[in-house]
FIVOVO-84073 format. One record per residue (C-alpha): residue number from 1; residue in three letters; chain; x, z negated, y negated. Coordinates in steps of 0.25 Angstrom, whole numbers, plus 5000, padded with zeros to 4 digits. Layout:
BEGIN
{k=NUM, r=ala, c=A, X=X, Z=Z, Y=Y}
...
END
This chain:
BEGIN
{k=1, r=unk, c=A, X=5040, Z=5052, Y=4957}
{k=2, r=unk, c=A, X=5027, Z=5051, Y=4962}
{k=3, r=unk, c=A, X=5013, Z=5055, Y=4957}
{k=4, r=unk, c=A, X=5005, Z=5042, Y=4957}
{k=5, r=unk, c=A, X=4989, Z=5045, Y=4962}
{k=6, r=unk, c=A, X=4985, Z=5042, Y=4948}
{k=7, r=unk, c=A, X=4994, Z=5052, Y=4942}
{k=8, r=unk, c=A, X=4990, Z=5062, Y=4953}
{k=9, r=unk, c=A, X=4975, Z=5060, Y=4951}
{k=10, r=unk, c=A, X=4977, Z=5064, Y=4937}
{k=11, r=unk, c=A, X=4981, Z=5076, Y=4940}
{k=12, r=unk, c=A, X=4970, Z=5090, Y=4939}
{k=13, r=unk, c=A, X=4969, Z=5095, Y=4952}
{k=14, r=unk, c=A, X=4976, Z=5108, Y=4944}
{k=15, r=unk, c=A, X=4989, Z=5099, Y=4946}
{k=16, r=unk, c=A, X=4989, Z=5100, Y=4962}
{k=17, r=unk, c=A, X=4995, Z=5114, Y=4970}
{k=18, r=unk, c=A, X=4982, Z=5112, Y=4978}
{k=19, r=unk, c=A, X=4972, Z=5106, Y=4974}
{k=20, r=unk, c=A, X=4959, Z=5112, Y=4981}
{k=21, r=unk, c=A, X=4949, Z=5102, Y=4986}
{k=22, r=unk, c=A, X=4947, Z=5087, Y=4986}
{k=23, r=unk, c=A, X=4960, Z=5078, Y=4980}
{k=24, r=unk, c=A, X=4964, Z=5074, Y=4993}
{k=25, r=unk, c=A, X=4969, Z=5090, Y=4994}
{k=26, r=unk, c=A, X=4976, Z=5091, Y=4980}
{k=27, r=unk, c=A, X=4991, Z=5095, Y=4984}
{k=28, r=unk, c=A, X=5003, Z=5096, Y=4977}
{k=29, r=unk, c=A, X=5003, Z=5088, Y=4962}
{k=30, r=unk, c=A, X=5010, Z=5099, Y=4952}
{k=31, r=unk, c=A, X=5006, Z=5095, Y=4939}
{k=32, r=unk, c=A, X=5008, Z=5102, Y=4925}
{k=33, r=unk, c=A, X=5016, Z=5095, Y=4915}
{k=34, r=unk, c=A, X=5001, Z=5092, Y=4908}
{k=35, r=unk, c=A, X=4994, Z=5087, Y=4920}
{k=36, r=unk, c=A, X=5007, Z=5077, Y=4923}
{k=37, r=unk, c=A, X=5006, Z=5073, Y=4910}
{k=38, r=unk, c=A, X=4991, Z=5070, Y=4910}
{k=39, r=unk, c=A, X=4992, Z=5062, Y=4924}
{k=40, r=unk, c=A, X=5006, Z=5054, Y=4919}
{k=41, r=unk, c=A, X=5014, Z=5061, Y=4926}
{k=42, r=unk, c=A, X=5027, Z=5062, Y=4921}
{k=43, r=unk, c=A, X=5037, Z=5075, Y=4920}
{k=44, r=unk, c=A, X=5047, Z=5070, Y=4931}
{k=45, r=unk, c=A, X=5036, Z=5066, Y=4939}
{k=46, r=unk, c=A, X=5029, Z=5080, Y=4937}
{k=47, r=unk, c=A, X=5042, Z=5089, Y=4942}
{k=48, r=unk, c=A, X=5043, Z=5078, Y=4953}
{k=49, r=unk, c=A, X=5028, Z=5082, Y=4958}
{k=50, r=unk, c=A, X=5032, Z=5096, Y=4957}
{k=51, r=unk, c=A, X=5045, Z=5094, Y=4966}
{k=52, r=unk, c=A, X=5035, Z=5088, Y=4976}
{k=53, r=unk, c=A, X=5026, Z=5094, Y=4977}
{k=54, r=unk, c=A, X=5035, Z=5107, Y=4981}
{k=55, r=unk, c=A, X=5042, Z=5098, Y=4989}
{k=56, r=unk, c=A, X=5026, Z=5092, Y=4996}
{k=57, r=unk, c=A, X=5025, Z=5108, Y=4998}
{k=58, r=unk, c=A, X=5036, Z=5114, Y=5006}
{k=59, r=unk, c=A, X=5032, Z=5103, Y=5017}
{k=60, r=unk, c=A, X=5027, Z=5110, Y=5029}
{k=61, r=unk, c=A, X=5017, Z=5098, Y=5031}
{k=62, r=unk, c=A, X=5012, Z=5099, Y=5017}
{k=63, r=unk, c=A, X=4999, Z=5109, Y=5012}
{k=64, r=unk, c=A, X=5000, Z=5120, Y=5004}
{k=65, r=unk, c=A, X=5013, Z=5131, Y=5002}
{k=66, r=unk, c=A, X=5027, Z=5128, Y=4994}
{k=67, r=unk, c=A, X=5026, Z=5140, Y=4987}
{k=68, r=unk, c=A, X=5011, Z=5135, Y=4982}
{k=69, r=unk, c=A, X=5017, Z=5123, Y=4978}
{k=70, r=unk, c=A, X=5032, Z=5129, Y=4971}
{k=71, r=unk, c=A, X=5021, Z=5139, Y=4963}
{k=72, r=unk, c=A, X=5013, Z=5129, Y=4958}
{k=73, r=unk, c=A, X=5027, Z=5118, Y=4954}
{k=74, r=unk, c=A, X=5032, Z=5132, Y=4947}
{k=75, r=unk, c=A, X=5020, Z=5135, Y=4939}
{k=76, r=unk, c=A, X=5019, Z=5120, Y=4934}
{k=77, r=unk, c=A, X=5033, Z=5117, Y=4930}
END
């Protein structure tokens, strides 16, 4: 499942691996249960956005380090 741009604009900039300068740079959705729930985002949806985003990570095209991005999934399970 995909995140819809109003569910993603909900979310605190604390819900991103990276999320250093303007919103255009915000990387990698990895939200707490809480801050799902306060954007509408579902439980299923959430572990789905977690898979991804590893998934996004271990691209060789993509920003950032898989290891990052497995750290931050495992911390927010």
């Amino acid at each position: 499942m995909r995140l819809t741009a109003t569910q993603r604009n909900k979310l605190p900039r604390s819900a991103f691996v990276y999320h250093g300068g303007p919103r255009s740079n915000w990387r990698y959705p990895v939200p707490t249960k809480a801050q799902a729930r306060r954007a509408g985002i579902s439980e299923t949806q959430r572990k789905s956005i977690h898979g991804a985003a590893v998934s996004y990570g271990a691209r060789k095209s993509t920003r950032g380090s898989k290891a990052t991005i497995k750290r931050v999934v495992s911390r927010r399970k």
